[in-house]
C-alpha positions as CSV (number, residue, x, y, z in Angstrom):
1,X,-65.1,54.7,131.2
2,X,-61.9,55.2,133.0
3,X,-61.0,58.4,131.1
4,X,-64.5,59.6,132.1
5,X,-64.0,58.9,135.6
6,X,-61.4,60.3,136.2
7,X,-62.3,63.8,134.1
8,X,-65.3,63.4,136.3
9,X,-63.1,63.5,139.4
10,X,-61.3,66.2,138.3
11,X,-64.4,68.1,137.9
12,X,-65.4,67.4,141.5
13,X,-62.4,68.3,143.1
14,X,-62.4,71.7,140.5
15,X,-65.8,72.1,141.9
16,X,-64.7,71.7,146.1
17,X,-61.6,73.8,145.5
18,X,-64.3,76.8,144.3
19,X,-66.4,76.2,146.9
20,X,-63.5,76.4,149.3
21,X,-62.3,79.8,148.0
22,X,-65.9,81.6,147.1
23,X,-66.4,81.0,151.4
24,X,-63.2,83.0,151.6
25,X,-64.0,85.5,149.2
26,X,-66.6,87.3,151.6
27,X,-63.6,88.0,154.2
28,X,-61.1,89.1,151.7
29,X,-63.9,91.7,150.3
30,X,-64.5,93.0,153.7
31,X,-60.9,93.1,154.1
32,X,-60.2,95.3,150.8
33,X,-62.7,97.6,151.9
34,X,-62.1,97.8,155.4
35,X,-58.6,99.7,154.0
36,X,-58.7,103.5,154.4
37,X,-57.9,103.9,150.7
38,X,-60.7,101.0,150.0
39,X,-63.8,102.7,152.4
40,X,-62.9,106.3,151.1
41,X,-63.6,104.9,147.1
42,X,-66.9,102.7,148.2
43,X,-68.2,105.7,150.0
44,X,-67.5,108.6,147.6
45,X,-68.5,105.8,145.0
46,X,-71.8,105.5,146.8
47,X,-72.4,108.9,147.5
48,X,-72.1,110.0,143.8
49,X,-74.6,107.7,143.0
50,X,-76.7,108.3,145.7
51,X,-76.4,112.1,144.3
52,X,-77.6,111.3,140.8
53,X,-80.6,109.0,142.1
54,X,-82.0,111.6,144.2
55,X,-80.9,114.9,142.4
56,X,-84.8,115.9,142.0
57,X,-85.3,115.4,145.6
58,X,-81.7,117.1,146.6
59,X,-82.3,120.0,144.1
60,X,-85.7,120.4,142.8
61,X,-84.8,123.6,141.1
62,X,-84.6,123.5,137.7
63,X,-80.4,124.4,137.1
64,X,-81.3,126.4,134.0
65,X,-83.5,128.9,135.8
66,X,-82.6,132.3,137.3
67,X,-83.3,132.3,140.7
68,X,-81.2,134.9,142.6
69,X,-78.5,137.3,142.3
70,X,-75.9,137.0,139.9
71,X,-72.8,135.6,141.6
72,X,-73.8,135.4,144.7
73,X,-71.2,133.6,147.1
74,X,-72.0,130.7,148.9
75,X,-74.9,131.7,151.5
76,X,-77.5,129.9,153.6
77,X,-80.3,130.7,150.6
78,X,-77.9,129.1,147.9
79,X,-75.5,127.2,150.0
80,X,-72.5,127.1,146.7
81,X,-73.4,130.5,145.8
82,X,-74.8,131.1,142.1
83,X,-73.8,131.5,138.7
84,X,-73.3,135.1,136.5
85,X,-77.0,134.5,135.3
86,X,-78.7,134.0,138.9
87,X,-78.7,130.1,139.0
88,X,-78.1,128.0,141.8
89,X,-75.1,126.1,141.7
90,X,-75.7,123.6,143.8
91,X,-79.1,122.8,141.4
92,X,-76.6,123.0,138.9
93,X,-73.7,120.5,140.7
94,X,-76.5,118.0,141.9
95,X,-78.0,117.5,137.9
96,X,-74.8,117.7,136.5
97,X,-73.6,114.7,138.3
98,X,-76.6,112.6,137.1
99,X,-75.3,113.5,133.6
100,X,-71.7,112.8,133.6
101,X,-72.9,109.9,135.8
102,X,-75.1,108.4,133.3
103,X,-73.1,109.0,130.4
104,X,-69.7,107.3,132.4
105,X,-72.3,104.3,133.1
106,X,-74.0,103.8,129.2
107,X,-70.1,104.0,127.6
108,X,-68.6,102.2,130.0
109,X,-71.3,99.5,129.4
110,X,-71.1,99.4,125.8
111,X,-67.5,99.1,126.4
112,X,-67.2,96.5,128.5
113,X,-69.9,94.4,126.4
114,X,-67.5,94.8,123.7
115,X,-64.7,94.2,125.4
116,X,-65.8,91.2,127.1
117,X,-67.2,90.0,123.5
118,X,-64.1,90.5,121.7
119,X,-61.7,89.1,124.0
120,X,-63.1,86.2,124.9
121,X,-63.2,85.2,121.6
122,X,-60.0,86.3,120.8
123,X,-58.3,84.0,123.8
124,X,-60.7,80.9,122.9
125,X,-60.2,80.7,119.9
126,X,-56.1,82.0,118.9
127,X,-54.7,81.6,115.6
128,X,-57.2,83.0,112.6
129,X,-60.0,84.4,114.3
130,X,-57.2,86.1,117.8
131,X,-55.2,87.9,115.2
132,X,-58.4,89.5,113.3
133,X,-59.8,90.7,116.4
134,X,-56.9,91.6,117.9
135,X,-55.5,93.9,114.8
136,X,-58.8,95.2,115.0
137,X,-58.4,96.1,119.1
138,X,-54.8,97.5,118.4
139,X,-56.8,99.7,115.2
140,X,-59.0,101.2,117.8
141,X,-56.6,101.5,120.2
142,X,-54.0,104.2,118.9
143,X,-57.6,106.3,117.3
144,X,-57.3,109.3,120.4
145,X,-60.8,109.3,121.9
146,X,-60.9,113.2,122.8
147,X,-60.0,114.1,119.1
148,X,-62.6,111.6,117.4
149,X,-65.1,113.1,119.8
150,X,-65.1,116.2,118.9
151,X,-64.6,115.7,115.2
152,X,-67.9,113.6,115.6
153,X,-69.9,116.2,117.8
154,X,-68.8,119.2,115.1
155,X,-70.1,116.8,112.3
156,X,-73.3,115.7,113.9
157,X,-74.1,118.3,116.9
158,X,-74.0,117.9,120.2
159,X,-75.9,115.1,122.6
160,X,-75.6,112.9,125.2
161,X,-76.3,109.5,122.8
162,X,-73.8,110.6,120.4
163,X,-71.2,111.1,123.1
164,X,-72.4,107.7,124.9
165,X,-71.8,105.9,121.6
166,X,-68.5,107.6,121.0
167,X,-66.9,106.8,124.1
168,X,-68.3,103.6,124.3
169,X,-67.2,102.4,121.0
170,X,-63.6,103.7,121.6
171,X,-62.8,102.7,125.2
172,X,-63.4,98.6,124.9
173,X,-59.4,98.1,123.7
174,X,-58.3,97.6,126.8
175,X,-60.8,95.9,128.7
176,X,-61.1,93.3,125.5
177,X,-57.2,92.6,126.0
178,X,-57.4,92.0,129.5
179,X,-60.1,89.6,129.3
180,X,-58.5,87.8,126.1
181,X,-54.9,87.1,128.4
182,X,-57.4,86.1,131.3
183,X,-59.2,83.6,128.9
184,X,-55.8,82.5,127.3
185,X,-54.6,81.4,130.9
186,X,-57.7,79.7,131.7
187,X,-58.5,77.6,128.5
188,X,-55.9,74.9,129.4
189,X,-56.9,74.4,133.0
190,X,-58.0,71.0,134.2
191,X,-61.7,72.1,134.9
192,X,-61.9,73.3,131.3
193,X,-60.5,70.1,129.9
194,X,-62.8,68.5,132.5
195,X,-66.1,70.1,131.3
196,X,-64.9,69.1,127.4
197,X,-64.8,65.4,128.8
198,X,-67.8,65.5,130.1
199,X,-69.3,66.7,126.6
200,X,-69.7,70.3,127.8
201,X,-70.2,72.4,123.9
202,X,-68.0,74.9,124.0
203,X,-70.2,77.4,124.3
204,X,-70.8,76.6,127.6
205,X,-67.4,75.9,128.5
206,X,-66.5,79.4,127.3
207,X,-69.9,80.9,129.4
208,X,-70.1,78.8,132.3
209,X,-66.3,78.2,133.6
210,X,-64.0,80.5,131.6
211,X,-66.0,83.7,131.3
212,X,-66.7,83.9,135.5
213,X,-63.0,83.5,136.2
214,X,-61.7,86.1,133.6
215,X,-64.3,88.4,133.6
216,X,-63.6,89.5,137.5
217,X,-60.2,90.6,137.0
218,X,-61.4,93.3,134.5
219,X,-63.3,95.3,136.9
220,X,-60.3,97.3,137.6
221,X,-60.0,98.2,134.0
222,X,-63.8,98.6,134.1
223,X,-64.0,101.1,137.3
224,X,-60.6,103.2,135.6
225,X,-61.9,103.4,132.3
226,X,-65.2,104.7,133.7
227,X,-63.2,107.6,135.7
228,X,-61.7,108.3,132.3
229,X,-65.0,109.0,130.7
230,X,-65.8,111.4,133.2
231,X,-62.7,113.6,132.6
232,X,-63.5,113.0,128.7
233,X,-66.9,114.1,128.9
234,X,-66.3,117.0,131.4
235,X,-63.2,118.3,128.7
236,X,-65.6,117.8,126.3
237,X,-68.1,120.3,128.0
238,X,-65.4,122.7,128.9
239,X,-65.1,123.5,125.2
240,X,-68.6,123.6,124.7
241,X,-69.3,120.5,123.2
242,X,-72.0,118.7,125.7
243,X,-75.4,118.3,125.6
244,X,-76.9,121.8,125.9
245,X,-80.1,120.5,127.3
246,X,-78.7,119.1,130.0
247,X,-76.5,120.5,133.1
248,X,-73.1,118.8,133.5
249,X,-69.7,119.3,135.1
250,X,-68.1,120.2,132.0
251,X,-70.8,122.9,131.3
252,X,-70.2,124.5,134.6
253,X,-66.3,124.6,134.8
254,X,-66.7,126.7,130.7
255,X,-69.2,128.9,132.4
256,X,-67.2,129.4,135.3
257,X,-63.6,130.1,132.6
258,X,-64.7,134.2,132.5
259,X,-65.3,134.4,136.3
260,X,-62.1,132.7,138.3
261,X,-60.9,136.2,139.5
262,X,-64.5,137.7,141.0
263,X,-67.0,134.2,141.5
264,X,-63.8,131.4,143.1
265,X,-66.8,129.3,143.7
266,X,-68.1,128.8,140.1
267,X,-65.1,126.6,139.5
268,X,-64.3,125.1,143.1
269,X,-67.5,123.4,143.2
270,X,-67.6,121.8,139.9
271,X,-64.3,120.9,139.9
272,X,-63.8,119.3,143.4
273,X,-67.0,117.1,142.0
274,X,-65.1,115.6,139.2
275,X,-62.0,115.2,141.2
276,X,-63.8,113.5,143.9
277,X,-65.8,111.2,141.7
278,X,-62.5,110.3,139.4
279,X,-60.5,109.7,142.7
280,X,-63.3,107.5,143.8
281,X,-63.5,105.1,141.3
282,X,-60.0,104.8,140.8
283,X,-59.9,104.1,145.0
284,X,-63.0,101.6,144.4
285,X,-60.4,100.2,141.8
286,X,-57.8,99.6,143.5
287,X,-59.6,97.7,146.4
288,X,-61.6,95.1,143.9
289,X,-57.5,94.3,142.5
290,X,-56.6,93.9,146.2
291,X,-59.9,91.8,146.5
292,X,-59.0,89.7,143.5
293,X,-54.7,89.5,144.0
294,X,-54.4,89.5,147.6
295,X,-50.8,88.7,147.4
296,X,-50.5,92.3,146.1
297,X,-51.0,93.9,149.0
298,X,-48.6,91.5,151.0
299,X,-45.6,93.0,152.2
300,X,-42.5,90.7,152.4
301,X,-41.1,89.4,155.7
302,X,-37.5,91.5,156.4
């Protein structure tokens, strides 16, 4: 009974302590996005989104269909100009950023499943079953995801769910590795050895009071390796390799290759849109680690 008190009391105070700092939590958000760098990533973040939700209602031209002058600058009828065969490229800029959108989304999903999956497992449970899965992170970690891709898309053809599953099932190394060193440091804390003393399985232990504390701190990873996608998969359309039913960045900026010297705007356009998007994840990034390690953005006293 004592022993059980007192893992009980320890439980209580865990559970006061959380309280304490989750009524904290909404001011130190506010104050990692109130940063310049912060507000800039939520906003492009947002507006990329916003983008690829209404692309039908912000374009409703089909982006494969002729519908003016070949390269025509940028004009009040087709306000980015269009493309050698007559097509608007804003039609083209809008629906391409639902589809590097939605395939940066699906991977990074299936990545961060994985990687949440695998390292969690790997930092509950070290000895046998951590050095499996992580011989089998550091495997998939040196295979060079732009090189597998497009040995995969020349053996199979090209799509959108074949490229999802690719960069998915390559990109979880990281995240997995993070999550396992968070779980490792947070397996021997108090309210962890207070929720086994209170008969807690450890499935629960793992899902109710590890997992919420370590997952958090891989949302960086998360928002960085989803900017990375979107460079993979626009490379990957540069060379031709993308879905050829559907209009994406990549496609654009290899259309755009044979025209930099006569149409400028066949490759601004497409390419500020990549840039912008990869720069505002990587800003949303870098607020959620200020949100998380507030001491990283402290500057010490002189």
């Amino acid at each position: 009974m004592p022993g059980s008190t007192r893992a009980f009391a320890t439980s209580e105070a865990f559970e006061r302590a959380a309280a304490s700092r989750l009524g904290r939590r909404p001011r130190r958000l506010l104050a990692a996005f109130t940063t310049v760098g912060g507000a800039a990533g939520l906003l492009l973040t947002l507006a990329f989104f916003t983008i690829a939700g209404l692309a039908d209602v912000i374009a409703p031209i089909d982006p494969f269909a002729s519908v003016g002058r070949p390269l025509s600058p940028p004009s009040r009828l087709h306000v980015l100009g269009t493309d050698d065969l007559g097509r608007d490229l804003l039609a083209g800029v809008v629906h391409g950023t639902r589809t590097s959108l939605l395939v940066a989304l699906s991977a990074t999903l299936l990545a961060s499943t994985i990687g949440v999956v695998v390292g969690s497992l790997a930092g509950y449970r070290p000895g046998t079953v951590d050095d499996l899965l992580m011989r089998a992170t550091e495997l998939v970690l040196v295979i060079p995801r732009f090189f597998l891709a497009v040995v995969v898309i020349a053996l199979f053809g090209a799509g959108s769910d074949r490229m999802i599953l690719v960069l998915g099932l390559t990109s979880w190394p990281v995240i997995a590795r993070v999550v396992r060193a968070q779980t490792l440091s947070l397996a021997g804390r108090d309210f962890v050895d207070a929720a086994r003393a209170l008969g807690a399985p450890e499935a629960r232990v793992l899902i109710r009071h590890v997992l919420p504390n370590a997952v958090p701190a891989a949302f960086v990873v998360i928002s960085l390796n989803a900017a990375s996608v979107i460079l993979l998969e626009a490379g990957l359309g540069f060379l031709g390799l993308g879905d050829p039913r559907m209009m994406s960045w990549g496609y654009l900026a290899n259309n755009a290759q044979r025209f930099l010297r006569v149409a400028w705007w066949m490759a601004l356009f497409p390419g500020s849109a990549i840039a912008l998007a990869v720069l505002g994840l990587n800003l949303l990034g870098d607020a959620v680690n200020d949100f998380l390690d507030p001491q990283a953005r402290r500057t010490p006293e002189a």
